[in-house]
C-alpha positions as CSV (number, residue, x, y, z in Angstrom):
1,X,-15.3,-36.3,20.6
2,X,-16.5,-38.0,17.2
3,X,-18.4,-35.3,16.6
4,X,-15.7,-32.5,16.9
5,X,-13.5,-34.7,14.5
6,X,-16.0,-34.9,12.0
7,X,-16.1,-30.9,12.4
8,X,-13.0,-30.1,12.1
9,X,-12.2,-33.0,8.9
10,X,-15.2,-30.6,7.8
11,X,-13.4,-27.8,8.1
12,X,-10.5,-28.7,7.1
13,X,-12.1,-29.2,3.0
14,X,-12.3,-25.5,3.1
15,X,-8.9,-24.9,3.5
16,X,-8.2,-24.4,-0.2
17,X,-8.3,-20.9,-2.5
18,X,-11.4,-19.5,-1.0
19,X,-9.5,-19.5,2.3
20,X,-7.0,-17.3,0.7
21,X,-9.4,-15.6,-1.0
22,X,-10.8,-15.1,2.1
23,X,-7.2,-13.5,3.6
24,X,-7.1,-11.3,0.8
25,X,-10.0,-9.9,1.4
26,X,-9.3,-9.1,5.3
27,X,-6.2,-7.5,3.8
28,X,-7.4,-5.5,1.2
29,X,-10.2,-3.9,2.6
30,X,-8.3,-2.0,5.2
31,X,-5.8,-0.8,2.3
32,X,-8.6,0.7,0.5
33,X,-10.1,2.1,3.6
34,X,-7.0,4.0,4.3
35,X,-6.5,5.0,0.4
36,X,-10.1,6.5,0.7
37,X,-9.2,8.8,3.9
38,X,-5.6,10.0,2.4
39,X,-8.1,11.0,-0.7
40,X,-10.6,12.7,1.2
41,X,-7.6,14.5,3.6
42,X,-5.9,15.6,0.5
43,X,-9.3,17.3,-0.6
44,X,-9.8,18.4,3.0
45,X,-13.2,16.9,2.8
46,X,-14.6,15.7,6.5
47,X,-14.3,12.3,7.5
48,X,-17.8,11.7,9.3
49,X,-17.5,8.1,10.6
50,X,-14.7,7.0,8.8
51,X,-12.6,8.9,11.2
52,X,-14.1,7.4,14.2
53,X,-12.5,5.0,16.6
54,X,-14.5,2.1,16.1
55,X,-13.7,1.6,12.7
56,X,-9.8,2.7,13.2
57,X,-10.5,-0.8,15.6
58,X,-12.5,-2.5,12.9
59,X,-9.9,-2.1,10.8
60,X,-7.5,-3.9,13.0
61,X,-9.5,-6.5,13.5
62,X,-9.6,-7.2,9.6
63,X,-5.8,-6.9,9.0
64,X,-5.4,-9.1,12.3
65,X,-7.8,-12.0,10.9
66,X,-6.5,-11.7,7.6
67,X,-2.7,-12.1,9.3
68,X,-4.6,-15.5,11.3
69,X,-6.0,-16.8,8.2
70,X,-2.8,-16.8,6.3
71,X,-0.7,-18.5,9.1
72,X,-2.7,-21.2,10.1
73,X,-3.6,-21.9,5.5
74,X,0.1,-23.5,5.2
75,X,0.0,-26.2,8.5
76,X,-3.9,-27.2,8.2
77,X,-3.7,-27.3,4.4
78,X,-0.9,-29.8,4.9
79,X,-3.0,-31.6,7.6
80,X,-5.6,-31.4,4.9
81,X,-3.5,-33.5,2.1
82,X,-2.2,-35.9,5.1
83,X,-5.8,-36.8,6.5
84,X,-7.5,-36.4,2.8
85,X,-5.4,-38.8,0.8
86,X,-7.9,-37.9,-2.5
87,X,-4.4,-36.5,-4.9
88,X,-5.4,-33.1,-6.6
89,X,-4.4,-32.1,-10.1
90,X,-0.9,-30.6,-10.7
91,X,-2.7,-27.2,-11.9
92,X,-4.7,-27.0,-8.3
93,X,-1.2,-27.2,-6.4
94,X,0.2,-24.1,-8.8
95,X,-3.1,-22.1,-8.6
96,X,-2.9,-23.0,-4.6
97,X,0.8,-21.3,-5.2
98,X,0.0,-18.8,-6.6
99,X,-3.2,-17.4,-4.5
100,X,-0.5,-18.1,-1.0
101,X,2.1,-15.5,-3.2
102,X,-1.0,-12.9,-3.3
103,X,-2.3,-13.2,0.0
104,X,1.3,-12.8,1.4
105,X,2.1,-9.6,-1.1
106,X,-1.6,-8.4,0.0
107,X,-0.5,-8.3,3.9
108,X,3.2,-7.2,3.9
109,X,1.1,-4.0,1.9
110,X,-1.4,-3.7,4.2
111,X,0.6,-4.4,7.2
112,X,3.4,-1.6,5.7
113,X,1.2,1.1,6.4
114,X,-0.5,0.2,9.7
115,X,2.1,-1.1,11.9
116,X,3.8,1.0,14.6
117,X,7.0,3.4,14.1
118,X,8.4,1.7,17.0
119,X,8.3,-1.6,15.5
120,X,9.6,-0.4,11.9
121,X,13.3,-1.7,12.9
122,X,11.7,-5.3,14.3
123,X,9.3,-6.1,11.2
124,X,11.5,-4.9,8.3
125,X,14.0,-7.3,7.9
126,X,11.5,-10.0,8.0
127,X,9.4,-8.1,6.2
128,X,11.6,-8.1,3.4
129,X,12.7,-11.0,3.4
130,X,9.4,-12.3,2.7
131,X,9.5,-10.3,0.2
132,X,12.0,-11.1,-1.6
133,X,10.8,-14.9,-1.5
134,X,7.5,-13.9,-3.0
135,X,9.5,-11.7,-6.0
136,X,11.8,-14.9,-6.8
137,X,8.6,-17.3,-6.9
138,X,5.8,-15.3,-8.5
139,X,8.6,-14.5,-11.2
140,X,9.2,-18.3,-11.8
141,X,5.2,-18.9,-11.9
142,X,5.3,-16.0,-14.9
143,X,7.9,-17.6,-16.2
144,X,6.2,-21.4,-16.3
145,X,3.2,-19.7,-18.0
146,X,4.9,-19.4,-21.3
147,X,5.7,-23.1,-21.7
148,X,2.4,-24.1,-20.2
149,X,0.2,-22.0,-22.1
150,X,-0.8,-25.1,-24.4
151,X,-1.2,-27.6,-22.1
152,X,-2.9,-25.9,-19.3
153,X,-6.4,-23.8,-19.1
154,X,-6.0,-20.4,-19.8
155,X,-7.4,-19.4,-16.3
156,X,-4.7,-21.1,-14.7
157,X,-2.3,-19.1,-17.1
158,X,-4.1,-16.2,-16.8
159,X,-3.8,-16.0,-12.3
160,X,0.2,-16.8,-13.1
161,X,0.5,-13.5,-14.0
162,X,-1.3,-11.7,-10.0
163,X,1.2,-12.7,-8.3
164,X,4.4,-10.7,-10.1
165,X,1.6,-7.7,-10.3
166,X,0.5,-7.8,-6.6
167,X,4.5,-8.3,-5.7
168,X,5.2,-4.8,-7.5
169,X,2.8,-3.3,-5.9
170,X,3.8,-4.6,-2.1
171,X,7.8,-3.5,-3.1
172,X,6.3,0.4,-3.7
173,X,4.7,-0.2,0.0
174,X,7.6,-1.5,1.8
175,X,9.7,1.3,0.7
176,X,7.5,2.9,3.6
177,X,9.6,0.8,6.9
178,X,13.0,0.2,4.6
179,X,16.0,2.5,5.1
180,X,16.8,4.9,2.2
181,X,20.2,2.9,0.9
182,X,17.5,-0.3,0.6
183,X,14.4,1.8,-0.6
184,X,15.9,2.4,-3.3
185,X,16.9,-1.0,-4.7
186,X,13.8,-2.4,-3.7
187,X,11.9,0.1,-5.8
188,X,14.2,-0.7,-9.0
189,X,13.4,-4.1,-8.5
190,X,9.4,-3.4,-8.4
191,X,9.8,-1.1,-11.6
192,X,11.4,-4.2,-13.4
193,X,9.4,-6.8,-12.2
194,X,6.3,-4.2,-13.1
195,X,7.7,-3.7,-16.6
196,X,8.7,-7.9,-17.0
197,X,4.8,-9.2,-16.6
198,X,3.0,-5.9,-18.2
199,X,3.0,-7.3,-21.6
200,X,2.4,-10.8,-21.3
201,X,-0.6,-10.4,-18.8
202,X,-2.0,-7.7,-21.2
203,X,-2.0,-10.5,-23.6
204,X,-3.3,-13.4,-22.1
205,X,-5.7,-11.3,-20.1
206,X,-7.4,-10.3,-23.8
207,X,-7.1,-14.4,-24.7
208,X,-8.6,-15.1,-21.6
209,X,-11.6,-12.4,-22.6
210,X,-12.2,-14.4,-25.5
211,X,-13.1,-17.3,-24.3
212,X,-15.1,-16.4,-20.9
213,X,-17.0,-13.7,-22.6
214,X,-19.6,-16.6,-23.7
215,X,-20.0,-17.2,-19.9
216,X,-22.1,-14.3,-19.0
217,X,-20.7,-15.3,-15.8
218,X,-20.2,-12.0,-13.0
219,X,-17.5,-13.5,-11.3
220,X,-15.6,-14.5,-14.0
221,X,-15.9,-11.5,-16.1
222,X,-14.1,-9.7,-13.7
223,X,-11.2,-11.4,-13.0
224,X,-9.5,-9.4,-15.9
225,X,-10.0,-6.4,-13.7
226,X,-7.6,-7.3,-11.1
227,X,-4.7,-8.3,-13.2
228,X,-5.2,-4.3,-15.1
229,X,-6.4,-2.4,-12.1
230,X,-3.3,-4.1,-9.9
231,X,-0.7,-2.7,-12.9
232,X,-2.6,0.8,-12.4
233,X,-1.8,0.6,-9.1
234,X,1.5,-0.5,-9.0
235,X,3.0,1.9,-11.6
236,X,1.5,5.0,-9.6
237,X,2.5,4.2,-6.2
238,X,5.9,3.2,-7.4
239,X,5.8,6.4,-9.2
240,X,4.7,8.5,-5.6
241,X,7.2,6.4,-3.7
242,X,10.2,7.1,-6.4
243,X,9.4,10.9,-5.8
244,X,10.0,10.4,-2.0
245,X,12.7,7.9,-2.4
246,X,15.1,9.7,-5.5
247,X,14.1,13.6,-4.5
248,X,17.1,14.0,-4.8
249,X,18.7,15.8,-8.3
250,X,21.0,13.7,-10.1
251,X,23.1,14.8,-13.0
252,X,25.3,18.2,-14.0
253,X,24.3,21.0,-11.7
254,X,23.6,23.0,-14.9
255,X,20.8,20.8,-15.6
256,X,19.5,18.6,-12.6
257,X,17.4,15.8,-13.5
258,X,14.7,15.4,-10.6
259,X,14.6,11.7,-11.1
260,X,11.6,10.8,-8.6
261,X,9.7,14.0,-10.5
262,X,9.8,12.1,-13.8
263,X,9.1,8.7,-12.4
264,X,5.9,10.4,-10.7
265,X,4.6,11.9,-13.9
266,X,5.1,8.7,-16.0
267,X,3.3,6.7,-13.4
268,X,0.3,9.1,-13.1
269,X,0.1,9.5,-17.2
270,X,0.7,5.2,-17.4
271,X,-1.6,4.6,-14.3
272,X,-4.3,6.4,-15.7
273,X,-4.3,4.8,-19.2
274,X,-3.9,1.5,-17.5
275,X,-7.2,2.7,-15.1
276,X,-9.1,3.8,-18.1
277,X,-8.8,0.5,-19.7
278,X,-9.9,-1.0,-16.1
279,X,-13.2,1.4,-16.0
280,X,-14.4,0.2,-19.5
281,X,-14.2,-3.1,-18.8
282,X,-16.0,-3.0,-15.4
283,X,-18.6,-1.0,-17.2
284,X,-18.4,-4.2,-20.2
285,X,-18.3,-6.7,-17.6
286,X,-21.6,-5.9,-16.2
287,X,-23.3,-5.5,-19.2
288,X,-22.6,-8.7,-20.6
289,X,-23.6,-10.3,-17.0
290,X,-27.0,-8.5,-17.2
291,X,-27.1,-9.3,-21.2
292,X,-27.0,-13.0,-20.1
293,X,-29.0,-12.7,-16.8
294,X,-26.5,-14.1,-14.2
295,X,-28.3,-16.9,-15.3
296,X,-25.2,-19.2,-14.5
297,X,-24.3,-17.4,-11.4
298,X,-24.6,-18.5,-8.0
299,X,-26.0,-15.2,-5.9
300,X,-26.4,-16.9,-3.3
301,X,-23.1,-18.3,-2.4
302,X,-20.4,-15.5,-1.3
303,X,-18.3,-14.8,-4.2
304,X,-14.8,-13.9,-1.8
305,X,-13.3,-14.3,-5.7
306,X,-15.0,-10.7,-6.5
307,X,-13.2,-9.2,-3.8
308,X,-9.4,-9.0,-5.3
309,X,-10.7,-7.7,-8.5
310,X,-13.3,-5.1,-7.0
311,X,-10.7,-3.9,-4.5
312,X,-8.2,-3.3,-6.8
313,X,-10.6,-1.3,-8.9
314,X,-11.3,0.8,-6.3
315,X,-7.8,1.6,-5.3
316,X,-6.6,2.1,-8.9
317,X,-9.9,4.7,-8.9
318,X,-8.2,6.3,-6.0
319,X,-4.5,6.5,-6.7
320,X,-4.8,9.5,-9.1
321,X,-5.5,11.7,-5.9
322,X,-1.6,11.5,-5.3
323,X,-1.0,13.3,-8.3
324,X,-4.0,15.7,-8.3
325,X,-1.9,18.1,-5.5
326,X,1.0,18.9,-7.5
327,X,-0.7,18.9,-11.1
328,X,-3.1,21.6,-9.3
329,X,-0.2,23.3,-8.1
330,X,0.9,23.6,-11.1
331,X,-1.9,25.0,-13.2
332,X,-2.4,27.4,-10.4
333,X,1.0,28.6,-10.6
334,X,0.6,28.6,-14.6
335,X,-2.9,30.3,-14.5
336,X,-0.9,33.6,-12.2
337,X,1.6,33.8,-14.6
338,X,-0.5,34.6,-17.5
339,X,-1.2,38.2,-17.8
């Protein structure tokens, strides 16, 4: 008996951000996964195993242990501070904050696009709701960055930023189980949360740059990536979910304005700068980690941190598939008209 309390005390020291890091990454990988069979569908390119039932199962498993991981984080972190009595720093509570905001975003997005039509109607209130607790709090933290900025480390400053980003991105995916007259909102609220942190985490993203670039650190070298790939990824599903959402005209029938039209092309032309500038710092990232020879990185340890960051690479890299049918369609439709 001893011995299993010692155990789970043990245990219970983990429960801190690589637990949610942890979440995250149960939640994020099935979101790729599913990004990278819409792209090869819209392509018409065979599956091979990624169509087989064992992964459609793995997949489920993830999301499942993700959804585990995040409910049980809030009671046995609080068991954690009762049995623990060691007091943490004010800037581990916030950072704790904000990773819980991200890993909540993270799975209403995952869990918009794999849960049953049948249960749209029973999960989308709540679903909203939770959403609309994580938009009013990761909005606050953005907002306590600019008076904290002097005080504080500029990593902590720099992770206020994910979750506003990562909230964006989960109001594009909701839209998905909402009803049209709430759709819509919802999506004008992710375009102006989107548009209220692109600026200011552009900027301390480059000052935090300046002063990890010394590091030669992997890990930390790419934490940039997430904050830029996660706006690449938010302004072009937003911009796919506005054309489903406002296909409707609007304006003088003389001369319609296709609303969710325009929002789709300025998301494909903004994702893709914003994805550009994501590529070229992978590729940087890397060559200033070999330059300095990983020497002060841990390989062995896993690095759950790498996950977000990775992930959100790889589904920025996807995203412009979305926009690749109708810009073909259009070329092909130009290319018969020319004589």
């Amino acid at each position: 008996m001893q011995r299993a309390a010692l155990l789970f005390k043990g245990l219970l020291r983990h429960v801190d951000s690589r637990w949610l890091e942890l979440a995250i990454a149960f939640n994020i990988y099935p979101l790729v996964w599913r990004t990278y069979v819409w792209a090869l569908d819209a392509f018409d390119e065979p599956y091979g195993l990624l169509d087989s039932e064992w992964l459609m199962r793995a997949t489920t498993i993830l999301s499942l242990t993700g959804l585990v991981l995040l409910v049980l984080y809030v009671p046995l972190y609080l068991l954690r501070l009762a049995i623990h009595s060691t007091p943490s720093a004010p800037a581990d509570y916030i950072q704790q904050g904000a990773m819980l905001l991200v890993s909540v975003a993270t799975m209403l997005s995952n869990y918009s696009g794999l849960i049953d039509i049948t249960l749209v109607p029973l999960v989308a209130d709540l679903a909203l709701f939770l959403w609309r607790g994580c938009a009013i709090l990761s909005m606050a933290m953005a907002a306590l960055a600019f008076p904290l900025h002097v005080s504080s480390s500029q990593q902590l400053i720099h992770r206020l930023f994910l979750p506003a980003i990562v909230t964006s991105v989960c109001a594009s995916d909701l839209t998905l189980i909402q009803q049209p007259h709430v759709a819509s909102p919802l999506l004008s609220l992710g375009y102006i949360m989107w548009g209220a942190v692109l600026i200011p985490s552009l900027c301390f993203a480059v000052r935090y740059i300046h002063l990890i670039i010394q590091q030669c650190r992997l890990s930390c070298l790419l934490s940039p990536l997430a904050h830029v790939s996660q706006l690449a990824v938010g302004v072009m599903s937003l911009g796919v979910q506005s054309q489903r959402v406002w296909a409707s005209p609007v304006g003088p029938a003389t001369a319609p304005l296709l609303l969710g039209e325009l929002a789709m092309a300025a998301g494909a032309i903004l994702g893709l700068l914003l994805w550009a500038s994501a590529a070229m710092w992978f590729v940087g990232s890397h060559a200033l980690a070999l330059q300095g020879g990983f020497s002060r990185e841990r390989v062995l340890k896993p690095q759950f941190a790498l996950v977000l960051p990775v992930a959100s690479f790889a589904l920025a890299t996807m995203y412009p598939v979305y926009f690749a049918q109708p810009f073909s369609a259009m070329y092909s439709a130009d290319a018969r008209l020319r004589p």
